[in-house]
C-alpha positions in Angstrom: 0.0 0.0 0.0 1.4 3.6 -0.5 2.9 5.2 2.1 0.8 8.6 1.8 -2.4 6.5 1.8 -1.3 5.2 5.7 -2.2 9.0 6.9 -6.4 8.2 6.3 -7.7 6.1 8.5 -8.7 2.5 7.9 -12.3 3.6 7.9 -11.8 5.8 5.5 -9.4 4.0 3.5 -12.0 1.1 3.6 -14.4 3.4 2.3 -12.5 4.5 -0.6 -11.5 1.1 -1.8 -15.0 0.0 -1.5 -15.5 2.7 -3.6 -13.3 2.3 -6.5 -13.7 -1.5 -6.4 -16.8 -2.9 -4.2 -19.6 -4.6 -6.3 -22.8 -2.5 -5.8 -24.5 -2.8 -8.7 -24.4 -0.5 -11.4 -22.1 2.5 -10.6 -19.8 -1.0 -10.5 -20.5 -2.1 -13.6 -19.9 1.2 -15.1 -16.4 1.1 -13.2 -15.3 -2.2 -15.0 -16.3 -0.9 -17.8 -14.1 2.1 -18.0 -11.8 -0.4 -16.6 -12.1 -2.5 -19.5 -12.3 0.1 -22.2 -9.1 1.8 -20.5 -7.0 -1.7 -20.7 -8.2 -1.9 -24.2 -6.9 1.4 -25.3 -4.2 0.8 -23.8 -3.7 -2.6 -26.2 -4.4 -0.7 -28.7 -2.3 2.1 -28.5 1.0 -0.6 -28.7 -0.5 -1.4 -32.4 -0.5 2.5 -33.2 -3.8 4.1 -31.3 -3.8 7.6 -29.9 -4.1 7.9 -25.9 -6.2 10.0 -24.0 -5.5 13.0 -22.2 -7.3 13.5 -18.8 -7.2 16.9 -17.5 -7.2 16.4 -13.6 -7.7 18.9 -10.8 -6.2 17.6 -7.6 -7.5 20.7 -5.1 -6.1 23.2 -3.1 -4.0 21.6 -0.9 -5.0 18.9 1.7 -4.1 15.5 0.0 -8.2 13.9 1.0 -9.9 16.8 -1.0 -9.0 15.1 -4.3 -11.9 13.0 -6.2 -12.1 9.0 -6.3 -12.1 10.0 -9.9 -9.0 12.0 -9.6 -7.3 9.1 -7.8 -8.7 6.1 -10.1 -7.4 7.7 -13.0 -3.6 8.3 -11.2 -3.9 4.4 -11.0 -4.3 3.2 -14.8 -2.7 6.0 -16.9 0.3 5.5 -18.2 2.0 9.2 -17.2 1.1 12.4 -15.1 2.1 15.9 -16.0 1.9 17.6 -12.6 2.0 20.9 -11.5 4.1 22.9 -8.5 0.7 23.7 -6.9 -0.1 19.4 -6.5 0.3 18.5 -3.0 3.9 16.4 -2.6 1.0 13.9 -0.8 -1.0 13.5 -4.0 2.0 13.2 -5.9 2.9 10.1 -3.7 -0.3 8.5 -4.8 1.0 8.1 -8.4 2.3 4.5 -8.3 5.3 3.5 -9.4 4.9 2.0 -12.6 2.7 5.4 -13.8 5.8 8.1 -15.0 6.1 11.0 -13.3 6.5 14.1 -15.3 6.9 17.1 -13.3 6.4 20.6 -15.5 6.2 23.1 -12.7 4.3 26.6 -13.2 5.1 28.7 -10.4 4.7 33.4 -10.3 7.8 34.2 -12.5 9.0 30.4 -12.4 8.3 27.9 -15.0 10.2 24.6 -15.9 8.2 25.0 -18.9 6.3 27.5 -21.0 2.7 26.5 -21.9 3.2 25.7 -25.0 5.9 23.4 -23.9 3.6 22.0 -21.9 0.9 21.2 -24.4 3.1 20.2 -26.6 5.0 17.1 -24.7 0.9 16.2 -23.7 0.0 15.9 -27.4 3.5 14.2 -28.0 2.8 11.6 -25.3 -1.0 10.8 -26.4 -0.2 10.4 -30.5 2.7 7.7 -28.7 -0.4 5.9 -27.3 0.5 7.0 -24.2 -2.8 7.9 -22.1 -1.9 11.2 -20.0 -3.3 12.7 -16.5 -2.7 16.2 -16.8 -2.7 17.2 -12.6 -3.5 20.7 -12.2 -4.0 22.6 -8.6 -7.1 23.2 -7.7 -10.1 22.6 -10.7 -8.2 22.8 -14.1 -11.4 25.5 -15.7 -10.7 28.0 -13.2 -7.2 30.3 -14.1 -5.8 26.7 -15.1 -5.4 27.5 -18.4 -7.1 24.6 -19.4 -8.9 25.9 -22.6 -5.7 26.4 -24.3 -4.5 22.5 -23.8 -8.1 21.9 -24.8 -7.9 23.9 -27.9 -4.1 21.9 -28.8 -5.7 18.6 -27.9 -8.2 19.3 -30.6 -6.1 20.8 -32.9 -4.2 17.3 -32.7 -7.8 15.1 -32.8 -6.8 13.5 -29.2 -9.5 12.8 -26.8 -9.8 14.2 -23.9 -11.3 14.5 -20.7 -11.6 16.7 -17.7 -12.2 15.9 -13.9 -13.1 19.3 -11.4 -11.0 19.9 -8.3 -12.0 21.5 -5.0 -10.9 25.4 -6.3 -8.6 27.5 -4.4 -11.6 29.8 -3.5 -13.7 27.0 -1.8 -11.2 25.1 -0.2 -9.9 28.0 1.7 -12.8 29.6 2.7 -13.7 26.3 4.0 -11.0 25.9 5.9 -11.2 29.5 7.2 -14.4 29.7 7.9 -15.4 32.4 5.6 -18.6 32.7 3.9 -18.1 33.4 0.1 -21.6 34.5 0.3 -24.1 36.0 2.8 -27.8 37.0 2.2 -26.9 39.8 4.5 -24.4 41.5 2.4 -22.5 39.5 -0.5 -25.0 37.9 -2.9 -22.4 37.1 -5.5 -18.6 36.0 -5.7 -16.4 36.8 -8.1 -13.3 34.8 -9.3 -10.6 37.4 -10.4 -7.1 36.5 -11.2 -4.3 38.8 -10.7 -2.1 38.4 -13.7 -3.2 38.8 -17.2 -1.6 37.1 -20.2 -0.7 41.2 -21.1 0.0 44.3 -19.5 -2.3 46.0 -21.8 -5.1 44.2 -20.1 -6.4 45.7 -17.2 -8.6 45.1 -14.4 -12.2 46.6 -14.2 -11.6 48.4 -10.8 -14.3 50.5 -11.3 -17.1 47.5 -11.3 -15.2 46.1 -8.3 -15.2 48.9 -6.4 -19.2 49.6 -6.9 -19.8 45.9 -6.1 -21.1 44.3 -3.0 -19.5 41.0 -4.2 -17.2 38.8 -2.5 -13.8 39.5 -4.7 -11.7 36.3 -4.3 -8.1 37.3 -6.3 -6.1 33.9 -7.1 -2.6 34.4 -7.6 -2.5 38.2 -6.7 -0.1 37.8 -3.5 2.7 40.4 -5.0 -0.4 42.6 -5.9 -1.9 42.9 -2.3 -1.2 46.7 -2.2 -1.5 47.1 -5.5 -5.6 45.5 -4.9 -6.5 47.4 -2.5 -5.1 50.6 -3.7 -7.0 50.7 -7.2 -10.5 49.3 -5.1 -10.1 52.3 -3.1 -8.9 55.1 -6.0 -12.5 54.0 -7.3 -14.5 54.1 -4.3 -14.2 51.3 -2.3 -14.5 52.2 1.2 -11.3 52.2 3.2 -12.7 50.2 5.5 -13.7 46.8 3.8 -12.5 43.9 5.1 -9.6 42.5 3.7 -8.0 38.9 4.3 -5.0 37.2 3.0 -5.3 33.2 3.2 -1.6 31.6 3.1 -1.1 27.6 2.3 -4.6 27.5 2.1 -6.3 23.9 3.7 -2.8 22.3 4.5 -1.6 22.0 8.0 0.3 25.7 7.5 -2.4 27.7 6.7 -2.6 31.1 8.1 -5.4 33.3 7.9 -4.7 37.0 8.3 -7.7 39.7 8.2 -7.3 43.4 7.9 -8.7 46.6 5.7 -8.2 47.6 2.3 -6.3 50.6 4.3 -4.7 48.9 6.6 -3.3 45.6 4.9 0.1 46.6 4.0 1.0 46.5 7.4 0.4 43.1 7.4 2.5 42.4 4.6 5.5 44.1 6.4 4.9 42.1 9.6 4.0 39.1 8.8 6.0 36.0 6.5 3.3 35.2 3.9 5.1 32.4 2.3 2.0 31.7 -0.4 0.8 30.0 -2.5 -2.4 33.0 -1.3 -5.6 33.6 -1.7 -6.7 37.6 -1.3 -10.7 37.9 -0.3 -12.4 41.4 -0.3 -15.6 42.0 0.9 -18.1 42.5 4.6 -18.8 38.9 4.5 -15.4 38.5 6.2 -16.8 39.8 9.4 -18.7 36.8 9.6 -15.9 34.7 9.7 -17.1 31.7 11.9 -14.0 29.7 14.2 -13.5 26.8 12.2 -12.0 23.7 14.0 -10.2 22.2 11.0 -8.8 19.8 13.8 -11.9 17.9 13.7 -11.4 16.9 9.7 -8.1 15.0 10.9 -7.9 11.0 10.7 -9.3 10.0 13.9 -7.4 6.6 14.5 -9.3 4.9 17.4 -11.1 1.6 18.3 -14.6 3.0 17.0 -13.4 3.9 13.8 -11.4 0.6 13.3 -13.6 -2.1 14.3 -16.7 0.0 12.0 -14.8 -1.0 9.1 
C-alpha cells in the first residue's frame, strides 16, 4: 500500500476502496467498464492508437480533497504531467509503474512555458500514451485549461476533464469564511491577478461599486496594488480585507485586515503563499473553524466500523 495512503484512516481507507472497487451494482458495472475500455486502449495504442489525455484537478492543498475519480485515473494512466501547486502527498499517490513528469508553473517560475507544456501532452497521447494532466485546484478556473483543450483538438486526441475543489472554496472552507451572505454578499467573483498582457487591465471601477465577494487567485505580490486601485475608485477604506496563506494544509494562516490597513500586514508578517486575497463584509462573519476535527481519527470505533 502507498505510504501517503497510511495517513487516512482505515475507515476511510476502507471506504475508498469500496468505492473504487466494491460490487454495488451499477455504478460498478460502469467502473469495470471504463476499466475494460481503459485496458483496451491501452492494447491498442502498442498497435498505433492515440491515448487520452485526462485533465485532472487535484484541489487546493490537503491531500483527501481530491476526487475518487482524480485518484482512479492516477492508477491506470500511463503518465502524469503535474503541476508545483499538487500537493507532494498527492503526488505520492501516483504509483510506481505510472511516470512522473513534473512541468512546474510557479509566479515568475516555469520549468516549462505552456506551449511546452501542451506540446509534450499531445506528444505523449499520439505515442499511445494515455496522459493525467494534474493541475492545482479545478483545471477551468485560471488553469489554463482551454488552451490545452484547444491543442488537444487541434491534434484530434481525446480528452477528458475531472473538477478539483478550487482555491476559493477550499480556503474559505477551511477559514471559515462565507463566500456569500444573504446579508451582504450575494455574489462572488473569481478574479485572477495576472493577465496574459500588460495591456489588459482590471475593471476596478465594477469592483469597487460591487457588494460582491472579490476572491483574487494568484494576486499575492499585488496585495497593495488591490486594495489601492478598489479604493482610487471608491471602495471604502474600511472593507475587510484577508489574506489566506497555504490554504487547507496544516500551514495555513489566515490574516484579516482593511483595504487601508493591509500593508501593514504584509510588512509584519512571512506570507510564504501560495495565497488567496478575499475582499468583501462577509469576512466579518468569519465563523472559528476547528479544522482539527477533519483529521484522521485513529481509534477503536473507527477501526472495528470498518
Amino acid at each position: 500500500m502507498n505510504n501517503v495512503l497510511t495517513n487516512f484512516s482505515p475507515l476511510r481507507l476502507t471506504t475508498i476502496f469500496r468505492l473504487l472497487s466494491a460490487p454495488f451494482g451499477r455504478k460498478t458495472r460502469q467502473s469495470n467498464n471504463l476499466n475494460n475500455s481503459f485496458s483496451q486502449q491501452k492494447h491498442q495504442s502498442s498497435q498505433g492508437a492515440i491515448g487520452d489525455v485526462f485533465l485532472v484537478g487535484s484541489g487546493p492543498g490537503d491531500a483527501e480533497l481530491l476526487t475518487l475519480k482524480a485518484y482512479r485515473l492516477m492508477q491506470q494512466v500511463d503518465v502524469v504531467m503535474y503541476d508545483w501547486l499538487v500537493s507532494p502527498e498527492i503526488v505520492a499517490m501516483i504509483p510506481n509503474h505510472v511516470e512522473k513528469v513534473f512541468v512546474g508553473k510557479k509566479c515568475g517560475r516555469h520549468s516549462m512555458t505552456q506551449a511546452q507544456i501542451c506540446e509534450l501532452m499531445s506528444t505523449r497521447a499520439l505515442r499511445g500514451q494515455n496522459v493525467l494532466r494534474l493541475k492545482g485546484g479545478d483545471p477551468s478556473v485560471f488553469g489554463r485549461a482551454a488552451e490545452e483543450i484547444d491543442h488537444l483538438q487541434k491534434h484530434k486526441i481525446n480528452f477528458a476533464i475531472v473538477p478539483g475543489v478550487t482555491a476559493a472554496s477550499g480556503c474559505a472552507a477551511w477559514s471559515g469564511i462565507p463566500l456569500t451572505h444573504r446579508e451582504c454578499a450575494h455574489s462572488v467573483r473569481f478574479i485572477t491577478a495576472h493577465f496574459k498582457s500588460d495591456d489588459i487591465q482590471s475593471d476596478w471601477q465594477n469592483y469597487a461599486e460591487s457588494n460582491d465577494t472579490l476572491v483574487f487567485y494568484m494576486g499575492l505580490n499585488k496585495v497593495n496594488s488591490i486594495a489601492e486601485n478598489l479604493i482610487k475608485h471608491g471602495k471604502n477604506a474600511k472593507t475587510p480585507m484577508a489574506i489566506i496563506d497555504q490554504g487547507t494544509t496544516a500551514e495555513q494562516k489566515t490574516y484579516t485586515s482593511t483595504l487601508a490597513d493591509i500593508e501593514q500586514v504584509l510588512t509584519s508578517e512571512n506570507i510564504i503563499g501560495p495565497a488567496l486575497i478575499v475582499v468583501g463584509d462577509a469576512i466579518n462573519y468569519r465563523a472559528n473553524v476547528d479544522t482539527k476535527l477533519l483529521q484522521p481519527q485513529l481509534n477503536e470505533s473507527n477501526t472495528s466500523a470498518a
